[in-house]
C-alpha positions in Angstrom: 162.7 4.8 80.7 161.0 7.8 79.4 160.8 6.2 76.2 159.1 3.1 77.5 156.3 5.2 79.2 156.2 7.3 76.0 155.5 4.2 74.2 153.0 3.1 76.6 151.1 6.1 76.7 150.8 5.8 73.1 149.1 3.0 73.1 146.6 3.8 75.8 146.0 6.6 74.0 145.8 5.1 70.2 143.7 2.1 72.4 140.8 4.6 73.9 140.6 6.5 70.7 139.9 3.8 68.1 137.4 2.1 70.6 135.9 5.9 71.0 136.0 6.5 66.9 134.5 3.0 66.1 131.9 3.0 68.9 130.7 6.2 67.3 130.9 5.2 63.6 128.6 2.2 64.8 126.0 4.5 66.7 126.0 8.2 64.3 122.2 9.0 65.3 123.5 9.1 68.6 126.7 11.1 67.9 124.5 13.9 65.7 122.4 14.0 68.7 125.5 13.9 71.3 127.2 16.4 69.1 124.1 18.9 69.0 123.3 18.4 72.8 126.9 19.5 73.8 126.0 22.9 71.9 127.3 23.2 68.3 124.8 24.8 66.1 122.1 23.3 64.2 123.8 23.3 60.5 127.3 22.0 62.2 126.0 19.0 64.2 125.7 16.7 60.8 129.2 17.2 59.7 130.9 17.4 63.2 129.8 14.1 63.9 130.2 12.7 60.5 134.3 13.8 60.2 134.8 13.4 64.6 135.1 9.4 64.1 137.6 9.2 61.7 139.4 12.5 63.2 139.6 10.0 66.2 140.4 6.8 63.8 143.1 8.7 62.5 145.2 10.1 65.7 144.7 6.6 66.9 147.2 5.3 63.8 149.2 8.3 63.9 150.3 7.2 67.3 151.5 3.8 66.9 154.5 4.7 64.8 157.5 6.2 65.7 157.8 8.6 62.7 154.3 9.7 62.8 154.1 9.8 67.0 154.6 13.8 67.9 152.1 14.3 65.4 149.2 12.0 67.1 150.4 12.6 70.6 149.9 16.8 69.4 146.7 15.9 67.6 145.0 13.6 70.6 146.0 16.3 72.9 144.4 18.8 70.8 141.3 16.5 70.8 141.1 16.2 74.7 141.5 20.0 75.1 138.6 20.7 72.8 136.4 18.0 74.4 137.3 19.2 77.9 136.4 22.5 76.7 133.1 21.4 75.7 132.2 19.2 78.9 133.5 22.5 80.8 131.0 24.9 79.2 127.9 22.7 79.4 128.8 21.9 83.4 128.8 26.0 84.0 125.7 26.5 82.4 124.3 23.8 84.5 123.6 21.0 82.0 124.7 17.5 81.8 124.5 16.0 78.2 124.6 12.6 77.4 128.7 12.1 76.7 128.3 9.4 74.2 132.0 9.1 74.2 132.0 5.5 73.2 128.7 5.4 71.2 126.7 2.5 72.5 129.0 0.7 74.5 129.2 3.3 77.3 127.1 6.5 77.4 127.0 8.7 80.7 125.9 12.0 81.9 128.9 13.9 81.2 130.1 15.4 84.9 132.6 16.2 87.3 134.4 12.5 86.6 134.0 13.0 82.4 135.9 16.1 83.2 138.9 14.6 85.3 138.6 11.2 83.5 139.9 13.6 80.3 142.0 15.3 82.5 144.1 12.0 83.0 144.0 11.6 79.1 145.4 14.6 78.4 148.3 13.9 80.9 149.0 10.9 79.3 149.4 12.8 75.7 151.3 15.2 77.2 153.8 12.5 78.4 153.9 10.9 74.7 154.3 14.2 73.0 157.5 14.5 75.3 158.8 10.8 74.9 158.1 11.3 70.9 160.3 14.5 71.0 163.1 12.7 73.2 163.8 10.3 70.7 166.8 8.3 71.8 166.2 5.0 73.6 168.3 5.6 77.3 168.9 3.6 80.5 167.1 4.9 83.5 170.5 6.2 84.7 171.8 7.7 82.1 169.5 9.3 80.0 169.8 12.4 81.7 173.2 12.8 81.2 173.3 12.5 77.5 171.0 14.8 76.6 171.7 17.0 74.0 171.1 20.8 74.3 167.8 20.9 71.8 166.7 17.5 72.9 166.8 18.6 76.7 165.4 21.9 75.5 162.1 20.2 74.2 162.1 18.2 77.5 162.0 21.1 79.5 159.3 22.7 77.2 157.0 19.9 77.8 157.5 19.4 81.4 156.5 23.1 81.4 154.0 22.6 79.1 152.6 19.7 81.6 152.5 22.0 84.5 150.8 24.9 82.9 148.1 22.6 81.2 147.5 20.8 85.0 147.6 24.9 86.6 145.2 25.4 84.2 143.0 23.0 84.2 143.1 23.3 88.1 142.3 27.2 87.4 139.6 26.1 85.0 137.3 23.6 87.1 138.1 26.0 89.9 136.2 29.3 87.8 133.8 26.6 86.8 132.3 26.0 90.3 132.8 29.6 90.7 130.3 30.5 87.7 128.0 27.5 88.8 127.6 28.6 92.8 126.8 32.6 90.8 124.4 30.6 89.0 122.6 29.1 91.8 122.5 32.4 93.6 120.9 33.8 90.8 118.0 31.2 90.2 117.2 31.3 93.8 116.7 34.9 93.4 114.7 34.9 90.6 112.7 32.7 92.2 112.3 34.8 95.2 111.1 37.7 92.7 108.6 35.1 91.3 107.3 34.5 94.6 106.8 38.3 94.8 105.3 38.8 91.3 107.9 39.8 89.0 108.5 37.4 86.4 111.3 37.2 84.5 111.0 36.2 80.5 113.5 33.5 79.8 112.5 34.4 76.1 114.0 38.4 76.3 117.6 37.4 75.5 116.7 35.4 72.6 117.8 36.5 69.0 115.5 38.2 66.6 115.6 36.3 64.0 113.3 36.1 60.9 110.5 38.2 59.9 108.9 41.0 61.9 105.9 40.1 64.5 102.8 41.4 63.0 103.6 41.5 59.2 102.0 39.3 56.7 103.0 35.7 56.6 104.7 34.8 53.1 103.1 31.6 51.1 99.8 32.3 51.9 98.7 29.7 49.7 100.3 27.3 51.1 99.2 28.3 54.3 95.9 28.4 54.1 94.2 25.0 54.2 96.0 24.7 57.7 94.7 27.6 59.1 91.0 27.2 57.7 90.4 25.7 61.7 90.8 29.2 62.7 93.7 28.2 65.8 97.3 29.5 65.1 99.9 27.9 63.0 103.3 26.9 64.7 105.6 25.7 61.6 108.5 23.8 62.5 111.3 23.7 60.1 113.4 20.2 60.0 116.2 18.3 58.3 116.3 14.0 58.0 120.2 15.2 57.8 120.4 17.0 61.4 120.3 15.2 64.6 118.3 17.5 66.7 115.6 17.1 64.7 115.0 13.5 64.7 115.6 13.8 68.2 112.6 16.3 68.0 110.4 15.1 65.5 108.7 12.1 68.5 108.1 15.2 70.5 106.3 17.4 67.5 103.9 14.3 66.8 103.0 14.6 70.4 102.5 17.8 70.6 100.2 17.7 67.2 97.7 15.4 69.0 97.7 17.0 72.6 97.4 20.6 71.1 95.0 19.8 68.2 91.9 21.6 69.3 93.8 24.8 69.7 96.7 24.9 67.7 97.7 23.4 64.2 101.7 21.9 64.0 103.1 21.7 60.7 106.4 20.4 59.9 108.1 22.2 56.7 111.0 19.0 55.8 113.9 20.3 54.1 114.5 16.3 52.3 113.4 14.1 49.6 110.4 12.7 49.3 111.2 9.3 50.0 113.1 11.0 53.2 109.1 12.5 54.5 107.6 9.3 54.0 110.0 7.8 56.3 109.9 10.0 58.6 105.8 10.2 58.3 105.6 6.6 59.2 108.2 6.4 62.1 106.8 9.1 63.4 103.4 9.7 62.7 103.3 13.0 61.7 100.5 15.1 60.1 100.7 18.5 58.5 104.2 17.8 56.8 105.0 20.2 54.3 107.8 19.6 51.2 110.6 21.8 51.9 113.0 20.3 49.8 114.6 23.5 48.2 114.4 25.3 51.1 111.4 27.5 49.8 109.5 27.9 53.3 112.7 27.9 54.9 114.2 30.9 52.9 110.3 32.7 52.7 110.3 32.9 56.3 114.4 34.0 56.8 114.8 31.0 59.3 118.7 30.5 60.5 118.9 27.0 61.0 117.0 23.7 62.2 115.2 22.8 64.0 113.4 25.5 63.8 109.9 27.4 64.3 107.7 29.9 63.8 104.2 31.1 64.6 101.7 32.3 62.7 98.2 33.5 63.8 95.0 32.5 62.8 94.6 35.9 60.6 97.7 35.0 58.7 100.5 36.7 60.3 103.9 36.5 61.8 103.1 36.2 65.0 106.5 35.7 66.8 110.3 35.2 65.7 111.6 32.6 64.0 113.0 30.1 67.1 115.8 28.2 66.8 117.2 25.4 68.6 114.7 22.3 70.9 114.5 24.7 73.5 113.9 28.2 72.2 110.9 26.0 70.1 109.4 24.5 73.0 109.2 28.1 74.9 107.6 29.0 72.0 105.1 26.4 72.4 104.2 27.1 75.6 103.7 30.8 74.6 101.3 29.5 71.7 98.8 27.3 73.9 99.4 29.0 77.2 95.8 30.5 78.0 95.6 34.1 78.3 97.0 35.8 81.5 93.9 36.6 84.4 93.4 39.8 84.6 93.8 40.4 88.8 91.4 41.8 91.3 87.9 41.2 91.4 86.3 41.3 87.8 84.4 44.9 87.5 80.6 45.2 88.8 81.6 42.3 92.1 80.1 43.5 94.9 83.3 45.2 97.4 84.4 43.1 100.2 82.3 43.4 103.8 85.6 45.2 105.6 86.2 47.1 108.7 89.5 48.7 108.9 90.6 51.0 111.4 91.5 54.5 110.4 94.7 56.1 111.2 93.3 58.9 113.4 91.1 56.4 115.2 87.9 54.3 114.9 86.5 51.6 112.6 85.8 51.8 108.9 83.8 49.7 106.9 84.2 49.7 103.2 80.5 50.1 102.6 80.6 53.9 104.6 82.4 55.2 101.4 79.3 54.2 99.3 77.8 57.5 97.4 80.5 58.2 96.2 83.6 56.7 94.0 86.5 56.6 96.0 89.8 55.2 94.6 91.8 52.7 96.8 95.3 52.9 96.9 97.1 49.8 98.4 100.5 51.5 100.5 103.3 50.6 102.2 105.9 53.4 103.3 108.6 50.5 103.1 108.2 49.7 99.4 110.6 51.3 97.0 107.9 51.7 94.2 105.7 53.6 96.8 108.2 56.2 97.6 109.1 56.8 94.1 105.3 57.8 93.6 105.0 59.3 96.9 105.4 63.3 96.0 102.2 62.3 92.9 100.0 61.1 95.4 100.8 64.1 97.5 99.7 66.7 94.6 96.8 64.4 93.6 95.3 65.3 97.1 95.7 68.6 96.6 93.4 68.7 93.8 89.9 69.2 95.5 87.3 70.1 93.1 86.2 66.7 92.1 83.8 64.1 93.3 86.3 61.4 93.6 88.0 60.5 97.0 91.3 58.7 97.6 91.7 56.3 100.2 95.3 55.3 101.8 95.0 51.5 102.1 98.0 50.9 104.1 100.0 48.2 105.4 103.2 48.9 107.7 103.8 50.3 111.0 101.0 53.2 112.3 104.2 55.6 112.8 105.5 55.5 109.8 102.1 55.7 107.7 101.8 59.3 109.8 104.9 60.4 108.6 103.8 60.1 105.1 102.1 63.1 105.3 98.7 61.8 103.4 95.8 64.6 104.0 93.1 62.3 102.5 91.7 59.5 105.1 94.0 56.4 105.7 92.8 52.8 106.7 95.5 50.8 108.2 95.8 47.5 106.9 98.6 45.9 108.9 98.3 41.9 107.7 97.6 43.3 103.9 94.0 41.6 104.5 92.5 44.1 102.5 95.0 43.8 99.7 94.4 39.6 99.5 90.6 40.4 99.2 90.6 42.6 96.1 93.4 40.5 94.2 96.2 43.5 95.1 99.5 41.2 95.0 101.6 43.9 96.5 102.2 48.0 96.4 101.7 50.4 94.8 98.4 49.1 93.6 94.5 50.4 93.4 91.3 49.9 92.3 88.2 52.5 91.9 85.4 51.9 93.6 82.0 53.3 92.4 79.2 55.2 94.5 77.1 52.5 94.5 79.9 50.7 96.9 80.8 47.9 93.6 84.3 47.4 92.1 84.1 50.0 89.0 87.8 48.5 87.6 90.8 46.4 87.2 93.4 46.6 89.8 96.1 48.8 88.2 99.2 47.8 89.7 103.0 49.8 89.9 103.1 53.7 90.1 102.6 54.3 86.3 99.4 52.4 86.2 97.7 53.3 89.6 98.2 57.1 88.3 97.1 56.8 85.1 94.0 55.5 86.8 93.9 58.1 89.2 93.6 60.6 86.8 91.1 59.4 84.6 87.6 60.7 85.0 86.9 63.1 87.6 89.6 64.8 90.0 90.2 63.0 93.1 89.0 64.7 96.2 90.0 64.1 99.7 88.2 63.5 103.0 
């Protein structure tokens, strides 16, 4: 009996793998771009998808004969481990890539249901692996019994083999959904320090590769008739051999006529000539630069494609070399983002018409501290960052020979703004109005006012900055 299931598993198995292998010889765009979507590097995607057809072609035949059988059973199940693998990774990192398992005639997100679908597959190699080492054909009654010691050996191995590949996999998809609940957590809290005004760079982690920001960019020859408009250069470095790229390139011509009147996109084509005029047409690109032997390429110590760099208008390396769709489109983003808002009220503004109570009683209105400057410093005795300045602050009051003043600003409970000790005047600012109305996003945070009651700076913001302003010019004096 087990040799009839053995033999039946073979050809489900040789069955799904020469549909897979010729589906994906009939689609290869779509396998380089599979292949390179599911994570292998830039210079492997070509040949991984060029040799995985036949790879799957060729286990198919091994299975069908009996001479050849432990071989393709051990090879298929090889192949479903390392594509389970695969679907596994990309599922805890939270992406879904396009499966393309049988090219064109069935393409699917790959999931939950891509990962159990292989898990059946690799169950079913398992059991042909053991029929192909049990060779004898037996009756369903007696086949136990005439078992030989080696031959019942091997059986025993792969029913053990069978249960630790299924305790595993069960162990596997169990971390999996583990990692992807941490994951999750940790996106909803980074977007609860967004919402609080610390943003974390999704570009810090990235690799340095390339030449160093701020040096001279090589080829300036070449170079220069695309930066005579004066905007920044992004060169992006492609191959009509790697998948990613073409799967790129419609996005690059897009970007070249959406971004045109602030920066220039060049594409540096590692092919033959013939291969950029194709890809000119189909695409309509402009800017595309002959990179056949690799000269740009090498100049600017890229490490694979698709790739990109920027280069500003004066000529020089103006970030790392990116690698990879995404890292390239960050780098985009950086390149036409407009320059960051500086916060508060823009320097000369006239100061808010407030009237805050002070702690030790009474109204206050912003325009009583005209005739003099008087630095505001936005509190709160809750905030972490305020205590860790708190002892500064305390020995800036201290200091009362100058013609400055320092005023508390503070938000929190009355109580606890008295226990802070503060000896210069406090203002009690319990719904942070105050705060919203200068463009103070949270504390520690101040600005100077000058004598003539007008906004005299930026808002500094964190304890570093909202010293450094406090001890610039004159000393502070308090009230």
């Amino acid at each position: 009996m087990i040799a009839s299931l053995a033999l039946a598993a073979r050809a489900i198995l040789s069955a799904v793998l020469a549909t897979a292998g010729v589906a994906k010889l009939a689609d290869r765009s779509g396998t380089r771009e599979a292949v390179g979507a599911f994570g292998a590097p830039a210079v492997l995607a070509g040949p991984l998808a060029l040799l995985l057809p036949p790879a799957e072609l060729a286990v198919a035949v091994l299975l069908l004969p009996a001479s050849t059988a432990v071989a393709g059973a051990a090879a298929a199940l090889a192949l479903l481990l390392v594509f389970t693998a695969a679907i596994g990774v990309n599922l805890a990192r939270g992406r879904a890539p396009d499966c393309h398992c049988f090219g064109q005639l069935h393409s699917s997100p790959a999931g939950w249901k891509t990962l159990a679908r292989n898990g059946v597959l690799a169950a079913v190699a398992v059991l042909a692996l053991v029929g192909g080492l049990v060779r004898e054909r037996l009756s369903a009654l007696a086949w136990v019994g005439r078992l030989g010691d080696t031959v019942a050996l091997a059986l025993a191995a792969g029913v053990a083999f069978a249960a630790l590949l299924a305790l595993g996999a069960f162990a596997f998809i169990t971390l999996v959904r583990s990692y992807w609940r941490v994951l999750v957590r940790l996106e909803r809290v980074e977007q609860l320090l967004a919402a609080d005004g610390y943003e974390l760079d999704a570009s810090a982690d990235e690799p340095e590769h390339g030449l160093e920001p701020g040096t001279p960019a090589p080829a300036p020859e070449r170079l220069a008739p695309l930066l005579e408009a004066g905007h920044p250069l992004l060169i992006a470095f492609t191959s009509p051999r790697c998948g990613p790229c073409q799967a790129l390139l419609p996005r690059i011509a897009s970007w070249q006529r959406i971004h045109a009147g602030k920066l220039t996109i060049a594409v540096a084509v590692a092919g033959t000539a013939q291969e950029r005029d194709a890809e000119v047409s189909e695409f309509e690109l402009a800017n595309v630069l002959d990179d056949e032997q690799l000269e740009l390429y090498n100049a600017f110590a890229a490490s694979g494609t698709p790739g990109a760099v920027l280069v500003s208008a004066d000529g020089e390396i103006a970030s790392w070399v990116a690698t990879g769709s995404d890292a390239i489109e960050r780098l985009l983003a950086r390149a036409v983002a407009p320059p960051p808002a500086e916060p508060g009220l823009p320097v000369g503004a006239e100061a808010p018409e407030l009237e805050l109570p002070s702690l030790d009683g009474g109204d206050i209105a912003l325009a009583d501290l005209a005739g003099r400057e008087a630095l505001l410093l936005f509190w709160n005795p809750s905030c972490g960052f305020c205590r860790s300045m708190h002892d500064d602050v305390l020995a800036l009051e201290r200091s009362t020979n100058g013609d400055r003043r320092l005023v508390v600003v503070s938000s929190g409970d009355a109580a606890a703004v008295r226990d802070e000790g503060f000896s210069s005047l406090v203002l009690l600012d319990e719904g942070y109005a105050a705060g919203r109305a200068f463009g103070a996003t949270g504390t520690p945070m101040a600005v100077l006012l000058g004598a003539d009651g007008r906004v005299a700076s930026r808002v500094a913001g964190g304890a570093e900055s909202v010293l450094a302003l406090a001890r610039s010019g004159a000393v502070l004096q308090t009230v």
